[in-house]
GUTINU-568405 format. One line per 2 residues: number of its first residue (from 1); for each residue y, z, x of N, C-alpha, C. Coordinates in Angstrom, 1 decimal. Layout:
NUM> Y:Z:X:Y:Z:X:Y:Z:X | ...
! end
This chain:
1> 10.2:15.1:21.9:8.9:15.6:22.3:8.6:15.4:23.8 | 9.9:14.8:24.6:8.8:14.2:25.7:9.1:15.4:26.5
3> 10.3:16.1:25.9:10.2:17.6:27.2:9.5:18.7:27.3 | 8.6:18.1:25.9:7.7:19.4:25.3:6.1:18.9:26.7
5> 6.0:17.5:26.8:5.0:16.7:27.2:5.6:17.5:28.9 | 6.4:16.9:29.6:7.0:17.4:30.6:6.4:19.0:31.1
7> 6.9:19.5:30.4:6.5:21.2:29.9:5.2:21.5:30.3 | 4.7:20.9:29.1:2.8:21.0:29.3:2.5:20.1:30.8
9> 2.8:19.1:31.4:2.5:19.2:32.8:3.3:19.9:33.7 | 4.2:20.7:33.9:4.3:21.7:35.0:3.0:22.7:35.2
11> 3.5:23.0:33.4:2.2:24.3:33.1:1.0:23.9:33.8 | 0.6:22.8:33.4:-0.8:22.1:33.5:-1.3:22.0:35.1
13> 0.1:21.6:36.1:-0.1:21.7:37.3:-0.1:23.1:38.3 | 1.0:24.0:37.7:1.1:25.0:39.0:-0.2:25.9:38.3
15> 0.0:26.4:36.6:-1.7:26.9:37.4:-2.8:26.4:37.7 | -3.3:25.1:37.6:-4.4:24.5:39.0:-3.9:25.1:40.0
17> -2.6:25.1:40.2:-2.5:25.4:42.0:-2.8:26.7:41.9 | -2.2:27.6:41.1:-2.6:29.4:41.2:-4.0:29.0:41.2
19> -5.0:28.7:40.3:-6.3:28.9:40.7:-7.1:28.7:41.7 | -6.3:27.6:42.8:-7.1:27.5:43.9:-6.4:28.7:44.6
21> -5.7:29.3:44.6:-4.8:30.1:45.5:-5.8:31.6:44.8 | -6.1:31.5:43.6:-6.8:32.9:43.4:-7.8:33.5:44.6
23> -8.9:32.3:44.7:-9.8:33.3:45.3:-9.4:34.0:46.7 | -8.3:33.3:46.7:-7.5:33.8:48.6:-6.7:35.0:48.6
25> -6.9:35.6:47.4:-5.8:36.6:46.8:-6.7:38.2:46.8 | -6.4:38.8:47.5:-7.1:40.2:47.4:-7.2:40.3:45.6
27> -7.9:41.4:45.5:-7.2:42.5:44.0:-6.6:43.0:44.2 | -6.2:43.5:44.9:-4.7:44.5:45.2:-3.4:44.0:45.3
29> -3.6:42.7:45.8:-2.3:42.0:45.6:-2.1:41.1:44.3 | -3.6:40.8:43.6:-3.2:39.9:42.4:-2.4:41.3:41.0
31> -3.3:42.6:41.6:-2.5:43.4:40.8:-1.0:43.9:41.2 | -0.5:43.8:42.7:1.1:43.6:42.6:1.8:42.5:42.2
33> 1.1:41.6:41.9:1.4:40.2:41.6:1.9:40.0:40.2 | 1.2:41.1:39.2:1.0:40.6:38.1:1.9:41.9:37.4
35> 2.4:43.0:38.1:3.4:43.8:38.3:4.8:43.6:38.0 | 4.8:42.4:39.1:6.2:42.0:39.5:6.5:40.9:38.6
37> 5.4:40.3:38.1:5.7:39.2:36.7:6.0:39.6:35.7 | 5.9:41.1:35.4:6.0:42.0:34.0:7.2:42.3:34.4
39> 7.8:42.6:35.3:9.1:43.1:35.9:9.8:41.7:35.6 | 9.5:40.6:35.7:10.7:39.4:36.0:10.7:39.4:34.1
41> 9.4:39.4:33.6:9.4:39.1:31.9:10.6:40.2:31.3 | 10.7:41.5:32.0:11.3:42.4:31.3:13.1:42.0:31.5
43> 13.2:41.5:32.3:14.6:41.1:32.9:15.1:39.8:31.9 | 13.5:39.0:32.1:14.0:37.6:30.9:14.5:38.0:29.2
45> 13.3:38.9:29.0:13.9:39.6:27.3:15.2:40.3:27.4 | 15.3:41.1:28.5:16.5:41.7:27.9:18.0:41.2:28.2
47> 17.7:39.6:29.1:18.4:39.2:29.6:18.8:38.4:28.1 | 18.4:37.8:27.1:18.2:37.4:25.7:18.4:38.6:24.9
49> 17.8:39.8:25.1:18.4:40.5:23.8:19.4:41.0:23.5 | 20.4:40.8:24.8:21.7:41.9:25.3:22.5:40.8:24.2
51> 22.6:39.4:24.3:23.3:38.3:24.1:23.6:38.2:22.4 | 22.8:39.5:21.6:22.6:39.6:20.2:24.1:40.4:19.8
53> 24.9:39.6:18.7:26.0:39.8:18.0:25.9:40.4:17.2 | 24.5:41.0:16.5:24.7:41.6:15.6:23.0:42.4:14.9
55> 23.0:43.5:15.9:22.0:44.1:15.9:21.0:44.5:15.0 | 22.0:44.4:13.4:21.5:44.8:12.5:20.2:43.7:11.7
57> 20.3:42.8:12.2:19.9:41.2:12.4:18.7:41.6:12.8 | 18.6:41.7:14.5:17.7:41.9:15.2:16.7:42.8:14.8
59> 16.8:44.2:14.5:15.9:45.2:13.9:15.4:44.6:12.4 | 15.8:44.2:11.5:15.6:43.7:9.9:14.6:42.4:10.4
61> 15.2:41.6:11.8:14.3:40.3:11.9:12.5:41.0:12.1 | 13.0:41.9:13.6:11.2:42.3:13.9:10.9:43.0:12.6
63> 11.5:43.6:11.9:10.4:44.5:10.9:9.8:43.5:9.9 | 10.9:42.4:9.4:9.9:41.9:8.4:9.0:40.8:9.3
65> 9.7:40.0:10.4:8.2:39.1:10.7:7.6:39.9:11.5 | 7.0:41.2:11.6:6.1:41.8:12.3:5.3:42.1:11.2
67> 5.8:42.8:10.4:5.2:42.9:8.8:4.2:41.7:8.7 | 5.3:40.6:8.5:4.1:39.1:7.9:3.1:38.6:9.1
69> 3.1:38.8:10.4:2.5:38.8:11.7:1.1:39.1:11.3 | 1.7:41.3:10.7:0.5:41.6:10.5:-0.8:41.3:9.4
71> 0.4:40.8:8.7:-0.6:39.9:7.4:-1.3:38.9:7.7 | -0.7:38.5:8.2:-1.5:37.4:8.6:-2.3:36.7:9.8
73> -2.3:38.1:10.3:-3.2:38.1:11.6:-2.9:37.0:12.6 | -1.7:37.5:13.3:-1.8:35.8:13.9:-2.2:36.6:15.4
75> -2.5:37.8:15.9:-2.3:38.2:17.2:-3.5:37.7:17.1 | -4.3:38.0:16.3:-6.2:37.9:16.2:-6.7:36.3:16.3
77> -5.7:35.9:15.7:-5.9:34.5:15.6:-5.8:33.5:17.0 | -4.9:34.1:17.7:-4.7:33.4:19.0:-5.6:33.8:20.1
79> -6.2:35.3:19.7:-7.3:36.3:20.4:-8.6:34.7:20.7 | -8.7:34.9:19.0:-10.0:33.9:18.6:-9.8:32.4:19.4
81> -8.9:32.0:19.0:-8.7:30.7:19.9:-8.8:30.7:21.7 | -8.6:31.4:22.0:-8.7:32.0:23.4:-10.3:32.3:23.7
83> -10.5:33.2:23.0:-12.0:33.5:22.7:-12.9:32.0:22.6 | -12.4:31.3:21.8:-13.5:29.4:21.6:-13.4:29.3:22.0
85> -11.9:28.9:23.3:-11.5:28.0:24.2:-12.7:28.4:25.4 | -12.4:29.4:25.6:-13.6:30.1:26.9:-14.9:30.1:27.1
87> -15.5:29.6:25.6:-16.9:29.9:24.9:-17.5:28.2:25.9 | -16.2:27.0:24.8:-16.7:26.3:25.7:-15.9:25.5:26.6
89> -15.3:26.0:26.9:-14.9:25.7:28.8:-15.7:26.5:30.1 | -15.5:27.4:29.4:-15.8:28.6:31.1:-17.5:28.9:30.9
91> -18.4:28.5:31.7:-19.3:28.8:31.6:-20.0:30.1:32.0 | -21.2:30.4:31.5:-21.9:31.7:32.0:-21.0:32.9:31.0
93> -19.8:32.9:31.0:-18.8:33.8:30.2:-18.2:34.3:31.4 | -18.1:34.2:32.5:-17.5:34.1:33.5:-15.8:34.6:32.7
95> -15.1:35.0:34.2:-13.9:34.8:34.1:-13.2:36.4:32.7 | -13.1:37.2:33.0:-13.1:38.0:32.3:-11.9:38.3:31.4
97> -10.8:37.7:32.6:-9.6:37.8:31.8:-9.0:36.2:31.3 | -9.8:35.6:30.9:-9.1:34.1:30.3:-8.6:34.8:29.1
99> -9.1:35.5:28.0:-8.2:35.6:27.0:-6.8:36.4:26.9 | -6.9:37.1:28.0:-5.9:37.7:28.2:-4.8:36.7:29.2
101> -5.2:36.1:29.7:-4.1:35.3:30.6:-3.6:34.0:29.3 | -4.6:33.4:28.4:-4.3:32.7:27.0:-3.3:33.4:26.6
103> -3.4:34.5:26.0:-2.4:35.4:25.2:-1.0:35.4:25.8 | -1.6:35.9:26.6:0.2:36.5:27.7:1.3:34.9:27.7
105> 0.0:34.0:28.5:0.7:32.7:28.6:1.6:32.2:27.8 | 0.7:32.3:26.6:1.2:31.7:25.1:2.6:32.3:24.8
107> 3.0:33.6:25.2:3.9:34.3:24.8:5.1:33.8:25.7 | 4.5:34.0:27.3:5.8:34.0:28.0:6.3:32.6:27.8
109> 5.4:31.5:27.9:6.0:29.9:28.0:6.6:29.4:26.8 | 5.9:30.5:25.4:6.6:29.9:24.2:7.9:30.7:23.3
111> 8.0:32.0:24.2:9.1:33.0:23.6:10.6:33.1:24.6 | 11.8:33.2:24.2:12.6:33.0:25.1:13.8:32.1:24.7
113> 14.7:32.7:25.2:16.5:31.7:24.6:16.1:30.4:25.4 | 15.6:30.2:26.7:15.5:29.0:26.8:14.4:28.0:25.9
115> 13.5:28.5:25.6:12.6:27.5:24.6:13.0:27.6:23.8 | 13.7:28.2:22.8:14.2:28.2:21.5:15.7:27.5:21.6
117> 16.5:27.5:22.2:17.9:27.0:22.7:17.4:25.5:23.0 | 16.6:25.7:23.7:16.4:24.3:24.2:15.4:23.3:23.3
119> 14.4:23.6:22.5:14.1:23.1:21.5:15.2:22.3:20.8 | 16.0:23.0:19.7:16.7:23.0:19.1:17.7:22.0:19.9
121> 18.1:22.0:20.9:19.2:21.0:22.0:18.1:19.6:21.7 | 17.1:19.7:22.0:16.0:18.2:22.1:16.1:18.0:20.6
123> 15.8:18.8:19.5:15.4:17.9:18.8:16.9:17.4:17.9 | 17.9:18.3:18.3:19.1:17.7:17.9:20.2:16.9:17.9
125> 20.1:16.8:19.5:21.0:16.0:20.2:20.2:15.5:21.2 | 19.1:15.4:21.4:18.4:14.7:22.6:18.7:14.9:23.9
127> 19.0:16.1:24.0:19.4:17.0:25.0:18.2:17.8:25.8 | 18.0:17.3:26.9:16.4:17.6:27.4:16.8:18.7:28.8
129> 17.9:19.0:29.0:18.1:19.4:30.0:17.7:20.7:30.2 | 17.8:21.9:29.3:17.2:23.2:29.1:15.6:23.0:29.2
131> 15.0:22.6:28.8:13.8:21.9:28.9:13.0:22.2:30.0 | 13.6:20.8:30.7:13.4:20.5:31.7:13.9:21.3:32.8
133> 14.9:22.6:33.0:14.8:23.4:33.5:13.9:25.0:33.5 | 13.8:25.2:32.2:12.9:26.1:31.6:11.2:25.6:32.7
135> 10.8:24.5:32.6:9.9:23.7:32.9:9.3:23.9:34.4 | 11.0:23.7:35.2:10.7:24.3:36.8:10.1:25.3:36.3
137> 10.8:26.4:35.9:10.3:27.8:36.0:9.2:28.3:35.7 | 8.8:27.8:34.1:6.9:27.7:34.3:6.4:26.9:35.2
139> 6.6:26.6:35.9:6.0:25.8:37.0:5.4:27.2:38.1 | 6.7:27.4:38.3:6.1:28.9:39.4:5.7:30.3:38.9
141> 5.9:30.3:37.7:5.3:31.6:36.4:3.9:31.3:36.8 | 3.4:29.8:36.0:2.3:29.5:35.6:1.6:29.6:37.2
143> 2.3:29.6:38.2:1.3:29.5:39.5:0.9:31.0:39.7 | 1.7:31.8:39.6:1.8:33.2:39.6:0.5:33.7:38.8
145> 1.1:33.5:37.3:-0.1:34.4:36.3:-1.8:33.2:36.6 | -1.6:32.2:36.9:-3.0:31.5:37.1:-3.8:32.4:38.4
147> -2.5:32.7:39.4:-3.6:33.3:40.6:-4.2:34.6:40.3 | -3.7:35.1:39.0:-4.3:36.6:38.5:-4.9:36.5:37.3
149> -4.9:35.7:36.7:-5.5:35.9:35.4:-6.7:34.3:35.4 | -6.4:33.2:36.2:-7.1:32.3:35.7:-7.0:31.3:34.8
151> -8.1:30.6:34.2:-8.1:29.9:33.6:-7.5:29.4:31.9 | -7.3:30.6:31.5:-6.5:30.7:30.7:-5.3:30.6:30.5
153> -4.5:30.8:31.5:-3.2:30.2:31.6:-3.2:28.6:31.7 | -3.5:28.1:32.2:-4.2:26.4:31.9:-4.2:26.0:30.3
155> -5.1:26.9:29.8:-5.2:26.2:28.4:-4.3:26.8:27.6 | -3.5:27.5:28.0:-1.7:28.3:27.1:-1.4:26.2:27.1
157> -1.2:25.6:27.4:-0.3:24.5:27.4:-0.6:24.2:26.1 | -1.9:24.2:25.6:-1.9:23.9:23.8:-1.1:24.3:22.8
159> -0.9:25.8:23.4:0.0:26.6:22.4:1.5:25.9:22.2 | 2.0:25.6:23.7:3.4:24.9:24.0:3.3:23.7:23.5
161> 2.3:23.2:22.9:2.1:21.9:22.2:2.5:22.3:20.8 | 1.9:23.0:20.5:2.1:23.6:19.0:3.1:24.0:18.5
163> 3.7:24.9:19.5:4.5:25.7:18.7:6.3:25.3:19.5 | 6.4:25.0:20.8:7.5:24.5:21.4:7.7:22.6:20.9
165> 6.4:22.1:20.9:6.8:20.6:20.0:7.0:20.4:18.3 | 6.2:21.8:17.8:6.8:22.3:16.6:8.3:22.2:16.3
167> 8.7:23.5:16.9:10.0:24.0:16.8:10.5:22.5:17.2 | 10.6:21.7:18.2:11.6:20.3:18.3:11.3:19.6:17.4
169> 10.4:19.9:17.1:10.6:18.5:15.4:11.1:19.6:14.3 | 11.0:20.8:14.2:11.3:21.1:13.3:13.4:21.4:13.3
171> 13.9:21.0:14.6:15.1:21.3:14.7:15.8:19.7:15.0 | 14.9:18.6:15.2:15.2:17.5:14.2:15.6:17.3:12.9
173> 14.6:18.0:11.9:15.2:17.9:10.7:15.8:19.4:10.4 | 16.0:20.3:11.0:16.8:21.4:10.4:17.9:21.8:10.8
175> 17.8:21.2:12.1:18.6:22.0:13.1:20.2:22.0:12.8 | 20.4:20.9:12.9:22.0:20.3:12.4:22.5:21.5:11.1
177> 21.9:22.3:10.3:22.4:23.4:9.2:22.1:24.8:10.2 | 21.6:24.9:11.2:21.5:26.1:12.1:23.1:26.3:13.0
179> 23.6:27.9:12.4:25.2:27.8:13.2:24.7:28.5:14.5 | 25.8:28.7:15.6:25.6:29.0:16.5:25.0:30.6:16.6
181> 25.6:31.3:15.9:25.1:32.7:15.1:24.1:33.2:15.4 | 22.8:32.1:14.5:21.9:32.1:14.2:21.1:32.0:15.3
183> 21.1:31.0:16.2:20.0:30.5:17.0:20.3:31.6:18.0 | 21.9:32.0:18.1:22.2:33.7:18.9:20.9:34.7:18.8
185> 21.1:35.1:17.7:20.1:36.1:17.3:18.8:35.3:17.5 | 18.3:33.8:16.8:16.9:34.1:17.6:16.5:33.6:18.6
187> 17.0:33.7:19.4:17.1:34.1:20.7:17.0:35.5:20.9 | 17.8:36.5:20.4:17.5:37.8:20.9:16.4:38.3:20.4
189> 16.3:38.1:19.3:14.9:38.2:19.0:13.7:38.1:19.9 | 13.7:36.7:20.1:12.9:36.3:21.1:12.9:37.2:22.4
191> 13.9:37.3:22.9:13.8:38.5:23.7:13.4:39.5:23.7 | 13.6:40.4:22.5:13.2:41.3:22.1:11.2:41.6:22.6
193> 10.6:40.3:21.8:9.4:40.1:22.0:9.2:40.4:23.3 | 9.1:39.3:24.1:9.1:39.4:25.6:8.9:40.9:26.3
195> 10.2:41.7:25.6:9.6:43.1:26.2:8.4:43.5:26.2 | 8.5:43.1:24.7:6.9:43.9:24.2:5.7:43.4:25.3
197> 5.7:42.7:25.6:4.9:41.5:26.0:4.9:42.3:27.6 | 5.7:42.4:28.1:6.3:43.4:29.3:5.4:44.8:29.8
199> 5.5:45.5:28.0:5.3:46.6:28.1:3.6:46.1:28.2 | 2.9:45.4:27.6:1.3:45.0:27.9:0.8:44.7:28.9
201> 1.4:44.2:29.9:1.2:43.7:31.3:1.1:44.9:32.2 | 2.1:45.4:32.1:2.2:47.3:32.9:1.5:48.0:32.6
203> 0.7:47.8:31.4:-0.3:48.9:30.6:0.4:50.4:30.4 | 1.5:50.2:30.2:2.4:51.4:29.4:1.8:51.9:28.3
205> 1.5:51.1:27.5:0.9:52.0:25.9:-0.4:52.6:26.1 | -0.3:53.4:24.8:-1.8:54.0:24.8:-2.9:52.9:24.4
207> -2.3:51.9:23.6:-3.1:50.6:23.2:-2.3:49.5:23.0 | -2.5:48.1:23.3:-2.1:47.2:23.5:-0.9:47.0:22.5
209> 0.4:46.2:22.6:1.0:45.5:21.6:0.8:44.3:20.9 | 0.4:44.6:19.6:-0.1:43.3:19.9:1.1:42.3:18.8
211> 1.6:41.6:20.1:3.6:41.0:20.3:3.3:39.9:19.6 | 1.8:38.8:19.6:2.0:37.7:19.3:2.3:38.1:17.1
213> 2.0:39.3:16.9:2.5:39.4:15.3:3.6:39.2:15.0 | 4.5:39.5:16.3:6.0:38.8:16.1:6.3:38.1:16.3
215> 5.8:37.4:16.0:6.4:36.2:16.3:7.0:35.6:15.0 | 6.7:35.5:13.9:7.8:35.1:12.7:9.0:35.8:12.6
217> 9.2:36.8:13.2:10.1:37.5:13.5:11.7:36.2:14.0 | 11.4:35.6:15.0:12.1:34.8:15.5:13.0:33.5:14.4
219> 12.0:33.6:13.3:13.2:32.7:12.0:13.6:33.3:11.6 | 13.7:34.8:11.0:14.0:35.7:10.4:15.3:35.5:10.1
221> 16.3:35.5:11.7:17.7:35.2:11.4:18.2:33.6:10.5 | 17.3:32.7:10.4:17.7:31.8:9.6:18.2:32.5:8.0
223> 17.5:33.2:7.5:17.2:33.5:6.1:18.6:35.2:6.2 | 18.8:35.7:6.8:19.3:36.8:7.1:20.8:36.2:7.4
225> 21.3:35.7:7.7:23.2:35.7:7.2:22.9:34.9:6.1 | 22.4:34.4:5.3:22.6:33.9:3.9:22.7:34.5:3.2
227> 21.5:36.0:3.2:21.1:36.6:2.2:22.0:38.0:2.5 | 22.7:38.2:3.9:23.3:39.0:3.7:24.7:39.1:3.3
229> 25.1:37.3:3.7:26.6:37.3:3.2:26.4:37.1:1.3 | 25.3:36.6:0.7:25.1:36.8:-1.0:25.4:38.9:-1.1
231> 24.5:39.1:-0.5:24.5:41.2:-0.7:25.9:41.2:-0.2 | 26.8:40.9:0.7:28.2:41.5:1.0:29.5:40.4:-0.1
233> 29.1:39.3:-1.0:30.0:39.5:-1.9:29.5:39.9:-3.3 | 28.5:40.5:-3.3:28.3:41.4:-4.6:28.9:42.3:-4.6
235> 29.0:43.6:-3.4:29.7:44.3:-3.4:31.2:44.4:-2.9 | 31.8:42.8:-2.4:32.7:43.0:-1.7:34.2:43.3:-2.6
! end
């Protein structure tokens, strides 16, 4: 856990610094700003989904954990927590895009072959090094999306608490039965996401993605070479 701790203070620091840097920031440049970070996300996903051995994996993963996403409301869910978090932090209601810089944040700091790769390295072998490189990087993310979006990126570090110190305890006790395959694929998976996440930032669609449903998507490949190597010796 301590690279998860590490993590949440980069985050924690570069956007304070993006926030004092916002008000120095035209709108025209926080909107090239926030351009060019959808551009670097689109390069990270696909830089993770190219790395996928076995595609048929990847499409079966997003369909069913988008399916269960949508069951279970988790994009709405993270909406709402973003939504509390604002109610009582940000006063007046101020600050217009905190839930959207919450969302985004949550996605880019917690989706990705490095947090997932590197999880799995910490809680396995006490291997903190992906981590802690991942770490730089939101360092200068988080300074970026804080000078355009605010406050909300700040409070994204909860989510990295949750769900990146999740995943390292949960690859403590799992990890060691996870083959290299597997974490392949979610990873691409993960990538996959990321685009999506990509395409919301550029305002491409006619209505928003809403990517955080995928997110169960990302174990999908645990359960998927088991059940496909059981269906390939039934018929083999």
């Amino acid at each position: 856990m301590i690279a998860t701790f590490v993590n949440m203070g980069t985050v924690l620091v570069g956007s304070l610094l993006g926030i004092l840097l916002k008000n120095r920031l035209k709108e025209s440049l926080q909107s090239a700003l926030m351009k060019a970070l959808a551009l670097c996300t689109v390069v990270i996903g696909v830089s993770s989904a190219i790395q996928t051995q076995e595609l048929l994996c990847v499409i079966i993963s997003m369909v069913i954990g988008t399916l269960l996403g949508e069951l279970l409301h988790i994009d709405d869910g993270i909406e709402h927590a973003g939504d509390a978090i604002k109610k009582k932090l940000v006063r007046g209601g101020g600050n217009s895009r905190f839930t959207e810089g919450f969302v985004s944040a949550c996605i880019l700091f917690c989706i990705g072959s490095m947090t997932i790769v590197g999880s799995l390295e910490a809680g396995i072998n006490h291997n903190y090094s992906i981590i802690f490189a991942k770490s730089a990087l939101d360092f200068v993310s988080s300074m970026a999306f804080a000078a355009a979006m605010g406050f909300g990126v700040t409070c994204s570090v909860l989510f990295i608490l949750v769900f990146q110190g999740g995943l390292t305890l949960l690859a403590a006790l799992v990890g060691p039965a996870l083959s290299t395959q597997v974490v392949t694929e979610m990873s691409a998976v993960g990538g996959t996401i990321l685009v999506g996440m990509a395409v919301n930032m550029l305002g491409l669609g006619k209505e928003r993605i809403k990517v955080a449903n995928m997110l169960p998507a990302i174990f999908v490949p645990i359960a998927y070479f088991p059940v496909a190597a059981w269906i390939t010796g039934l018929f083999g």
